[in-house]
N, C-alpha and C positions, 0 to 999 in steps of 0.2 A: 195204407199210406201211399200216395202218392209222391214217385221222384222225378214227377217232370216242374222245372221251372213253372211253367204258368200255364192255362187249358189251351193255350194253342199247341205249343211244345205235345201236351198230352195229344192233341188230335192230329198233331204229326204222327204221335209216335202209332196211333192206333190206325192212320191211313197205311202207315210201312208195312203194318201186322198187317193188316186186309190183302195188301198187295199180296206179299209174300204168300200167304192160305192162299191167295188166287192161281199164284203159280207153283202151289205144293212144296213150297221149299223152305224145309226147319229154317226158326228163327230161335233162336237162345238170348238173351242177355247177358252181357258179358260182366256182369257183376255179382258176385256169390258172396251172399251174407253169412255173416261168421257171428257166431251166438258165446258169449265171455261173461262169469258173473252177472247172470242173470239180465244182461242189454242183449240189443241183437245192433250188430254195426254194418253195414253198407256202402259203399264207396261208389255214388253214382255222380251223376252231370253237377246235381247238386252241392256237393263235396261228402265228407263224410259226417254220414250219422249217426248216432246213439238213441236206440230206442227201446225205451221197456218192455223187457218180455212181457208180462203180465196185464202193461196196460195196452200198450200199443201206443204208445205218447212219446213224443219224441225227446229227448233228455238233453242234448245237445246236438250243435252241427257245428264244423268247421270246416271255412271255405278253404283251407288250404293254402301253400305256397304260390298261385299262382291266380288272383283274382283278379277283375278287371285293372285295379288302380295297377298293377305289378305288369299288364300288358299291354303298354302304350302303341308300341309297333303293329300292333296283330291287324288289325282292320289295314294299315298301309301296306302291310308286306303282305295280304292276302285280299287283295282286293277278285270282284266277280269270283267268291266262291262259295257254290250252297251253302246255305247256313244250315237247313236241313239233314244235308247230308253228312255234315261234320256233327250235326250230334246223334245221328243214327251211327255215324263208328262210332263214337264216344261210351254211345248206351250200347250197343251191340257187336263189336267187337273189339274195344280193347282191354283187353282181361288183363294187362300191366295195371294198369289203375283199377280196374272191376276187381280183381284180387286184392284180399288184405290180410293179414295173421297176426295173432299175437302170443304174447308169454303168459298170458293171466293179468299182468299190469299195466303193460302196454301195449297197444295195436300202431302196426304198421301198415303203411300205404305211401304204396310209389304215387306221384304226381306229376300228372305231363302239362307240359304249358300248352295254348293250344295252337300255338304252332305245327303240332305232333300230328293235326289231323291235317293240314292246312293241303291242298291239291291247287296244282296248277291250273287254268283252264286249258283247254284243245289248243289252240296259236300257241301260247305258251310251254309248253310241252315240247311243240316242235322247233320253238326256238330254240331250248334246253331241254335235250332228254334228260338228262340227270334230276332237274330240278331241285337241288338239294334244298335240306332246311338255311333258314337263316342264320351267321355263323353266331356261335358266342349261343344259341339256345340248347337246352339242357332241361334235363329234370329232376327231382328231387323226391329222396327218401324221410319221411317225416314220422316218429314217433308221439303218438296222443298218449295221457292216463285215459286207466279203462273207466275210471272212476271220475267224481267230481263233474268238474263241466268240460272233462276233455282238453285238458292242460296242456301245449307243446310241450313235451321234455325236450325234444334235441330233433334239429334237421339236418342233414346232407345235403348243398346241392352238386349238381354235377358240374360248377364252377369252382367247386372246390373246397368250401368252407363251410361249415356245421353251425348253424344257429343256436343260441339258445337261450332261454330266460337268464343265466346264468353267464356272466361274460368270462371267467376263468374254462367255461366248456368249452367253450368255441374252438375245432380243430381246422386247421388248415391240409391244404393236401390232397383233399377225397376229388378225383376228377371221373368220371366217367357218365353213360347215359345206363340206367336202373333199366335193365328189363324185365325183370317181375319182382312183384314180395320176398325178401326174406323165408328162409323157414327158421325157426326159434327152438335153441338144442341147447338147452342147461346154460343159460348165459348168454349165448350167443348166437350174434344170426350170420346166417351162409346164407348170403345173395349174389346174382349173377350182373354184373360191371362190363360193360363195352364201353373202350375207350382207345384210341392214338391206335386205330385198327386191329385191333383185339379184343378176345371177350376174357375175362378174367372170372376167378372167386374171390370174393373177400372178405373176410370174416372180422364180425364188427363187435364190439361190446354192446350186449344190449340193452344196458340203461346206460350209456352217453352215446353211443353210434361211433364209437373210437374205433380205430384199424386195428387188430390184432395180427394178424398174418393174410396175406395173398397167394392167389397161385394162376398164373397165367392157363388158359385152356386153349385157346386155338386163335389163327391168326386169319384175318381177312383180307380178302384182295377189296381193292377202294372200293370200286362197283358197287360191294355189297358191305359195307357200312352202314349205320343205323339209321345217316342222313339221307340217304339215297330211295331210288323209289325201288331198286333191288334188295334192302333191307327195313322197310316201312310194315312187313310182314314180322319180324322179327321185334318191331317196334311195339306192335301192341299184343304179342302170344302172351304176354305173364309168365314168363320161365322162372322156375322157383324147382330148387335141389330137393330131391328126396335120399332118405338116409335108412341104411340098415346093416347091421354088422359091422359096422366103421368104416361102409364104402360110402361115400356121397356121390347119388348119381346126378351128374351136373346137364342138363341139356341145353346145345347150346342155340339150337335154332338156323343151324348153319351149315346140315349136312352129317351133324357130328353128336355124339353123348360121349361123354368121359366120366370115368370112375375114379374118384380122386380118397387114398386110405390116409384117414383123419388122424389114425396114429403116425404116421411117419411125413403127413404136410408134402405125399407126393401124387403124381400120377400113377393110375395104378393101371390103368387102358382105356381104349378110342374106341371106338365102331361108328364107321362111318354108313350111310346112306345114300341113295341118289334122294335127289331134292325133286320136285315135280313143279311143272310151272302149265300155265294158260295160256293158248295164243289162239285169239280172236280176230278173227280176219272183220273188217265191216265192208263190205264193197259197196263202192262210188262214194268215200270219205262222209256215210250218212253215220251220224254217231248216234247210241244206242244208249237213252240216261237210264235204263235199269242195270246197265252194268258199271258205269262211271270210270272216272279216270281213276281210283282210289291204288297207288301204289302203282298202276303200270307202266310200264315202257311202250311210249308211243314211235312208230315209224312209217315211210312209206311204203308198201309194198308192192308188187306190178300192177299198172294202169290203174295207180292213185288210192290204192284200198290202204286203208287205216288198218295197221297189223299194231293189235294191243298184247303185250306179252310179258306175265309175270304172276304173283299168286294174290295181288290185293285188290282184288275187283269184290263188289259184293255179291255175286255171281258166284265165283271162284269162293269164296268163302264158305259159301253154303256148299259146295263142293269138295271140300276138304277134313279135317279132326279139326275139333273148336279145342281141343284142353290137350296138351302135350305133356304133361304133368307125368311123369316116369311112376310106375306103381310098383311095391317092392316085396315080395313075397314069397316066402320057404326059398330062399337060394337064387329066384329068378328078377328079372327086370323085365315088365310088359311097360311097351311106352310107344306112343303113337304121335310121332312128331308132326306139328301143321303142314309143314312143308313135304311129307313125306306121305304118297300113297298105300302105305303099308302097315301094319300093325307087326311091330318087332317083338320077340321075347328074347333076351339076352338071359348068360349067365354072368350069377354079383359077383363073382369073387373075380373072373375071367376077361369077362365082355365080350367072350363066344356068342356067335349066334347059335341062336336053340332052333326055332323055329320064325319064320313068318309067313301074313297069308296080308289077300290084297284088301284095300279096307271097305271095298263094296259101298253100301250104304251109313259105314260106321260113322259116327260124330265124336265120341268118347269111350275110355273107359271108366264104367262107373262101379267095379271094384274085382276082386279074388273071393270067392266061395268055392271050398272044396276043389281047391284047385281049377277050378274052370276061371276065365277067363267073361267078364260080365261086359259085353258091350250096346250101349243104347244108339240104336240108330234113326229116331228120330219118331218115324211110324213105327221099330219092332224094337224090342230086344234079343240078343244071341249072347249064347254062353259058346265059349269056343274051349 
């Protein structure tokens, strides 16, 4: 089944493939299908899908919180900019919305307006490093049934208010930007909230999306905000909590993991990390569209060279962990954050460092066997 819009879109998306085989550089899709009562569901360009295991037919689709009629602005507030290239990040790296999860009844998926991808062009940039998004945009946490034809039960957006078929549901209140899926633990979901320069936890009911409790994680300097082009990286990781033994390890995309003990609603420990960033010199201001402006910070550097520096280039991408997703096993935390050269092992109860090594060729972890440590790097596998 095909998830491009229409066969141009597809032969976009097959020229980017080609490209990238040309200059040997893994390409993943940042969308990972989740298999529930017998559908298999998807969250691509398209919105999200429901489709029968067995036939392969597609059972529903929903476009989401945020379809054309809903984004009047977006072509004026982003005018000259690829159209290409925003849905190569869209299909290929924003694993916020490429991730989804559910309970059994309902599935989840963040949804970014597409503002989220939106880049400057070159003049622009240098008129505003920052570039920030446009104010007042936000994204949203949306709950489908697994069932039927895909029912809204109840949304979140990051303006604040919870939609729902049902107008006594509607909650007021919820403000933040959603950086990844929920994870789904007896009831309730633990997802990770950046909002008024900070990234939070907050744990929702999850058949209405209601607040049950908070707990603040770490706090940002502006710079690196979710608007900015210094947090545009964090904008599409999908950071989503992993749990074991009553610690929730929260990763926050920032430098930092926190262990937060589910019994007692506190922190239980930090470990921080150095962050790794890109700086790409171009000399004689000749700019370079296989790398693109995608989240960089542009400036001058001596005798007029274009110094691009920060971790959202699509270059830099392929150069980094695609899945940061914390893995939790026999007592240990292995987690390999985007922004971080390193593959960490912590201990749960602690947040001691155990061991780390540098990430080499790694892309992900793709699981614990017999205690070894399984990582895919694209061309090999290595058990560490």
């Amino acid at each position: 089944m095909s998830l491009a819009r229409h066969p141009e879109q597809a032969r976009g998306f097959e020229r980017y493939r080609a490209t990238m085989a040309e200059q040997q550089i893994p390409l993943l899709p940042a969308c990972q299908p989740l298999a529930v009562q017998g559908r298999i569901f998807v969250h691509s360009s398209l919105g999200l899908l429901a489709v029968d295991f067995e036939t392969g037919k597609r059972v529903w689709m929903q476009s989401g919180a945020f379809g054309a009629a809903d984004d009047p602005h977006f072509e004026e507030e982003s005018p000259g900019i690829d159209q290409q290239q925003r849905v190569d990040d869209r299909v290929f790296e924003d694993a916020t919305t490429g991730s989804i999860s559910s309970d059994g009844k309902l599935v989840f998926a963040v949804e970014n307006p597409r503002q989220a991808y939106a880049l400057a062009d070159l003049n622009a940039a240098f008129r505003n490093p920052l570039n920030p998004l446009p104010p007042g945009f936000s994204n949203a946490l949306s709950a489908y049934d697994v069932g039927g034809n895909g029912r809204l039960a109840w949304r979140l957006s990051g303006r604040g208010a919870a939609e729902s078929a049902e107008p006594e549901s509607v909650e007021r209140g919820h403000e933040g930007w959603f950086i990844g899926p929920p994870l789904p633990v007896a009831g309730q979901l633990f997802v990770m909230v950046e909002a008024k320069g900070g990234i939070r936890l907050d744990v929702l009911e999850s058949a209405s999306g209601k607040t049950i409790w908070s707990q603040p994680l770490a706090e940002l300097d502006d710079g690196r905000a979710i608007d900015k082009p210094a947090g545009r990286e964090r904008r599409f990781a999908g950071l989503t909590p992993s749990l074991a033994e009553g610690v929730l390890v929260c990763p926050t995309g920032a430098g930092a993991i926190v262990g937060v003990d589910l019994a007692t609603r506190t922190l239980l420990w930090a470990y921080r990390y150095p962050s790794s960033s890109m700086e790409t010199v171009l000399n004689g201001g000749i700019f370079v569209q296989a790398i693109g402006p995608g989240g960089m910070v542009f400036r001058r550097g001596p005798n007029g060279a274009i110094i691009m520096k920060g971790p959202g280039s699509s270059l830099a991408a392929r150069s980094r962990w695609v899945d940061g997703t914390p893995t939790l096993a026999a007592g240990r935390v292995v987690v390999c954050p985007r922004e971080s050269d390193e593959l960490h092992c912590l201990d749960l109860r602690s947040g001691r460092l155990v061991w780390k090594r540098p990430r080499k060729q790694g892309l992900y972890v793709a699981g614990i066997v017999d205690g070894r440590v399984i990582v895919d790097g694209g061309r090999g596998v290595e058990a560490v």
